[in-house]
C-alpha positions as a Markdown table, in Angstrom:
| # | Residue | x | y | z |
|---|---|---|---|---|
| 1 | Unk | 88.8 | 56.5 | 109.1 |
| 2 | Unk | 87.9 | 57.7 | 105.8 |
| 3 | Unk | 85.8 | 60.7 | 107.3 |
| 4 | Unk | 88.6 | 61.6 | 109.9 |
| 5 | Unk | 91.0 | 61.7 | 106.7 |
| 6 | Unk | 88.0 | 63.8 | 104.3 |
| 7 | Unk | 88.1 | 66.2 | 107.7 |
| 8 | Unk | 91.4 | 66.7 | 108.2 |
| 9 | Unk | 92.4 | 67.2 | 104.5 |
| 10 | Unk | 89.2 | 70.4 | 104.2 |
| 11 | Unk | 90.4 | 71.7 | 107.6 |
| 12 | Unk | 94.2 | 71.6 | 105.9 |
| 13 | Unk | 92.9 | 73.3 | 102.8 |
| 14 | Unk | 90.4 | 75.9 | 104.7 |
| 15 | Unk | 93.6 | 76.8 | 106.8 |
| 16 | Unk | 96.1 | 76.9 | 103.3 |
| 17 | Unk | 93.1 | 79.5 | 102.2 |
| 18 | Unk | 93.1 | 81.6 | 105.0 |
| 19 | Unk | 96.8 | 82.3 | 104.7 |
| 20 | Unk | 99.7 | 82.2 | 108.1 |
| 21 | Unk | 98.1 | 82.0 | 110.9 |
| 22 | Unk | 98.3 | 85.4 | 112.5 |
| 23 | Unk | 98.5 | 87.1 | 109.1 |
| 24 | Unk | 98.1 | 91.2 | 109.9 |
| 25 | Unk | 96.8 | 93.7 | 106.7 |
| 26 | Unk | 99.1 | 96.3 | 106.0 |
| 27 | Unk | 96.7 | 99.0 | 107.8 |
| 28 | Unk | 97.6 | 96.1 | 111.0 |
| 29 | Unk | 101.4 | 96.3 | 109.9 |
| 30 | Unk | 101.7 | 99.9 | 109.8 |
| 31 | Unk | 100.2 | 100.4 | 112.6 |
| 32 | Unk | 102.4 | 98.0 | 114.5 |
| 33 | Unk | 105.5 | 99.8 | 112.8 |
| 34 | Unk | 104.5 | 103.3 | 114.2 |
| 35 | Unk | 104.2 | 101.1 | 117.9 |
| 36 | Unk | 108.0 | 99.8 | 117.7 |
| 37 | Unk | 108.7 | 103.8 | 116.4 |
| 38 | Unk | 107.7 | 105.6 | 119.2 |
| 39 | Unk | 109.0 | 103.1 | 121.7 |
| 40 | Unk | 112.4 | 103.9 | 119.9 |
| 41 | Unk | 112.0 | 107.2 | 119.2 |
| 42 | Unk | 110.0 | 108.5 | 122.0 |
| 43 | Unk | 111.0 | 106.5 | 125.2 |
| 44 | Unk | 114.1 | 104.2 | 124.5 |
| 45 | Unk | 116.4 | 107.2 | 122.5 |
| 46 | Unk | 115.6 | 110.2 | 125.3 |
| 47 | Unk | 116.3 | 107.2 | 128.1 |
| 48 | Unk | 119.6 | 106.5 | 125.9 |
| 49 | Unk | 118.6 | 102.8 | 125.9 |
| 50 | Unk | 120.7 | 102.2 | 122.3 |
| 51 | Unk | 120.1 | 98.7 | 122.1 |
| 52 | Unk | 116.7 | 99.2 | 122.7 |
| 53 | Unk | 116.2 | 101.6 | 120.4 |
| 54 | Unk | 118.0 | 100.1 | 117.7 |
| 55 | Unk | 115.3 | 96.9 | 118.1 |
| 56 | Unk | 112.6 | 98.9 | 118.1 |
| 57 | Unk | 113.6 | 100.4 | 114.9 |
| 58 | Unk | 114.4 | 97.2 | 113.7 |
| 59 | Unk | 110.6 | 96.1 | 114.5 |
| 60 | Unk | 109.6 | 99.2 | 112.8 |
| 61 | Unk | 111.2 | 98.9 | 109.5 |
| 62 | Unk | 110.4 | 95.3 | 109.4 |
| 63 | Unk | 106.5 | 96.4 | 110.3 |
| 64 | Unk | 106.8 | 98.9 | 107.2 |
| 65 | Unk | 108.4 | 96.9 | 104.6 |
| 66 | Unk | 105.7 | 94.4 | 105.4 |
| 67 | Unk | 103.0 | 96.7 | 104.9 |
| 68 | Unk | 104.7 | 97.8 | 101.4 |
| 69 | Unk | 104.8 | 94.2 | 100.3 |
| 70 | Unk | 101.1 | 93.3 | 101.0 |
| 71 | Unk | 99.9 | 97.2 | 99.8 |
| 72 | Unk | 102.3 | 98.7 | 97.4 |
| 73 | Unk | 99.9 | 101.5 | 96.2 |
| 74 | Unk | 99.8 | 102.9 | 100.0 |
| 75 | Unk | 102.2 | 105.6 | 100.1 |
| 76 | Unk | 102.1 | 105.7 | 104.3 |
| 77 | Unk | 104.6 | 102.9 | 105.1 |
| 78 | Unk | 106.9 | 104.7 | 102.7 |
| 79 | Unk | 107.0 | 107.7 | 104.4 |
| 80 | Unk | 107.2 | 106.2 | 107.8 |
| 81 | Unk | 110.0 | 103.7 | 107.1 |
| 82 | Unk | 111.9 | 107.0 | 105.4 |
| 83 | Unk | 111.6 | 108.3 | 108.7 |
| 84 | Unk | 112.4 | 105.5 | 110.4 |
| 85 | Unk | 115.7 | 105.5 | 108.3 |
| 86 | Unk | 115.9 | 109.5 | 108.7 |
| 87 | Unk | 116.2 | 109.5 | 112.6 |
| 88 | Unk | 118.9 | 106.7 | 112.3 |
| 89 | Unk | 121.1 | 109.1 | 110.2 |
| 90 | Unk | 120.7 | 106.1 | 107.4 |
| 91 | Unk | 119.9 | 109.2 | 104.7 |
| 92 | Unk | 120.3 | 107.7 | 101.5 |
| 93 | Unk | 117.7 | 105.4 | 102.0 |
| 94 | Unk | 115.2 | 107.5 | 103.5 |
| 95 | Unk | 116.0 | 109.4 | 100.1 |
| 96 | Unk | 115.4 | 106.5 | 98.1 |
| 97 | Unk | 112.0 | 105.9 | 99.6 |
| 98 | Unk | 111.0 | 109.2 | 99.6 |
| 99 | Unk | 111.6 | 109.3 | 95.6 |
| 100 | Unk | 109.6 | 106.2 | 95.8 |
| 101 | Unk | 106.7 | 108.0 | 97.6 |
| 102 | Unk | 106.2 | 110.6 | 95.6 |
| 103 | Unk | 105.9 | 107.7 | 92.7 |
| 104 | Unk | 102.7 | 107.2 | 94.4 |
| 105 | Unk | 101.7 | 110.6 | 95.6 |
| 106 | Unk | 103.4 | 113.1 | 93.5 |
| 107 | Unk | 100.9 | 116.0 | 95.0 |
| 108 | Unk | 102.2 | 115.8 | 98.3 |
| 109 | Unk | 104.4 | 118.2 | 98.1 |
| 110 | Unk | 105.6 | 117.9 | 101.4 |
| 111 | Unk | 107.8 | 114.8 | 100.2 |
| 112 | Unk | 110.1 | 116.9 | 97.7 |
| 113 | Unk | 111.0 | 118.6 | 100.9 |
| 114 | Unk | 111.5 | 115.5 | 103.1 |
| 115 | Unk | 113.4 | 113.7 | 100.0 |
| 116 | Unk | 115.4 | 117.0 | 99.6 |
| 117 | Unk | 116.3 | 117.1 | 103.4 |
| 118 | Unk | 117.8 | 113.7 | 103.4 |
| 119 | Unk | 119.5 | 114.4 | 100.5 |
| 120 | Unk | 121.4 | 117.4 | 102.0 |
| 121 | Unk | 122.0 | 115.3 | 105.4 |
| 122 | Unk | 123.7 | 112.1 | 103.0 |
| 123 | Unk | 125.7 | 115.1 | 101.4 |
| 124 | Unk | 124.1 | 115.1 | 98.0 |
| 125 | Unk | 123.6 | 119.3 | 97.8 |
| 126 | Unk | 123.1 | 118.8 | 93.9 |
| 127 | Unk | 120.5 | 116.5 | 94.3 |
| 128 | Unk | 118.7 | 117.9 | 97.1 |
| 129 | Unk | 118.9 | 121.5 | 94.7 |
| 130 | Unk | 117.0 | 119.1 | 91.9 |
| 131 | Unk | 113.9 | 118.3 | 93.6 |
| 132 | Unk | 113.5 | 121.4 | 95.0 |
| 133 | Unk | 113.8 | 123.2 | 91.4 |
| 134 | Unk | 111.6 | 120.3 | 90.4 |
| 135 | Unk | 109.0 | 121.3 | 93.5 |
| 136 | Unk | 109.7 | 125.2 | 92.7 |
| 137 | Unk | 108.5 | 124.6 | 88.7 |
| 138 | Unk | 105.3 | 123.0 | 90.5 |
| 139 | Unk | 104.4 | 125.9 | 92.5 |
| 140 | Unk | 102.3 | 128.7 | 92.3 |
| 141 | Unk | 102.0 | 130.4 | 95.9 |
| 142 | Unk | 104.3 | 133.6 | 96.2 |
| 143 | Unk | 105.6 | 133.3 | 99.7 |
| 144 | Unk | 106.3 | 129.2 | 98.9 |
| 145 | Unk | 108.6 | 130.3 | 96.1 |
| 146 | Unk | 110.7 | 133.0 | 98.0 |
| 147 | Unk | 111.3 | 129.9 | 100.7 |
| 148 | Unk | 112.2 | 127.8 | 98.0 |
| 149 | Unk | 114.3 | 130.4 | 96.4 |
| 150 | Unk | 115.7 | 130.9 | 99.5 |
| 151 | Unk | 116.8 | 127.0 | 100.3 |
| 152 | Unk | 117.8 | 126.3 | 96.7 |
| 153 | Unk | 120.4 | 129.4 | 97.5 |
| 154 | Unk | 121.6 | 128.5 | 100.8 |
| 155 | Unk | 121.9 | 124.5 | 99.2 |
| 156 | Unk | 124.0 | 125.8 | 96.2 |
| 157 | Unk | 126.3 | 127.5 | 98.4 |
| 158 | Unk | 126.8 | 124.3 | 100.5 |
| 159 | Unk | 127.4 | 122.7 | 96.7 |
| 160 | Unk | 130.2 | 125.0 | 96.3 |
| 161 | Unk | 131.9 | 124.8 | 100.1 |
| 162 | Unk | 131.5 | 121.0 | 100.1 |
| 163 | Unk | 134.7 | 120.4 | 98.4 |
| 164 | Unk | 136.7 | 122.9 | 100.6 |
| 165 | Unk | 135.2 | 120.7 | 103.5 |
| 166 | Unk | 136.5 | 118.0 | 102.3 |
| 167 | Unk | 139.8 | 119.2 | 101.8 |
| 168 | Unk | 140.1 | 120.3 | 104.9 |
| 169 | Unk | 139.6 | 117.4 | 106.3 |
| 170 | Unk | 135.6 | 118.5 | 107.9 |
């Protein structure tokens, strides 16, 4: 009896050290969070399956913020739950977690334009002129800056209209 006991107590412990059973990594987690993505985004949205899609996304974002629990250093899951947020018109958070990323990758400078992007779809003009002045102090190439010249433009003009709009009811 005493052995059975001894047994079952190291099997108990060896189990407590492996962790949950069924514990994924967050390479595992991410992976699994692109999966429930593209079955949203790919074949439930064009099918116009909403409730489908709107699990699917759920999965995702669960999948990514799982991955940015057990790996906060890995900038990925940030950038694929922003999307995930992005498509779903939820803007101000894809923002948020793009500032987030570029915590963890400022040279990607891709991401100023993503986090700039969502902050012109959540209505932010201002903001979204910010990081790309911020991105436009960081570059060098000549043909990059006349883009970002011309953005930053076409963003302050939408700064100025955007109270009209909203006068007029738009």
């Amino acid at each position: 009896m005493k052995l059975l006991i001894s047994y079952m107590i190291v099997c108990g412990w060896l189990l407590a050290m492996a962790g949950p059973a069924g514990a994924q990594t967050a390479e595992e987690l991410g992976q699994a969070g692109l999966d429930h993505f593209s079955k949203a985004f790919y074949e439930a949205t064009p099918r116009g399956e909403r409730a489908k899609a709107a699990e699917e996304y759920s999965l995702a974002e669960k999948s990514f913020q799982e991955a940015i629990r057990n790996k906060p250093d890995w900038v990925e899951p940030y950038l694929h739950l922003a999307r995930t947020y992005f498509v779903q018109k939820k803007y101000r958070q894809a923002a948020e977690l793009y500032q987030k990323a570029l915590t963890i990758a400022p040279q990607q400078k891709d991401i100023y334009i993503r986090w700039a992007s969502a902050l012109e779809k959540a209505g932010d003009y201002q903001g979204a002129v910010k990081v790309l002045q911020t991105l436009r102090a960081q570059e060098t190439d000549e043909r990059a800056l006349a883009k970002l010249d011309e953005l930053i433009k076409g963003l302050q003009a939408r700064a100025q209209a955007a109270p009209t709009d909203k006068e007029g009811g738009h």
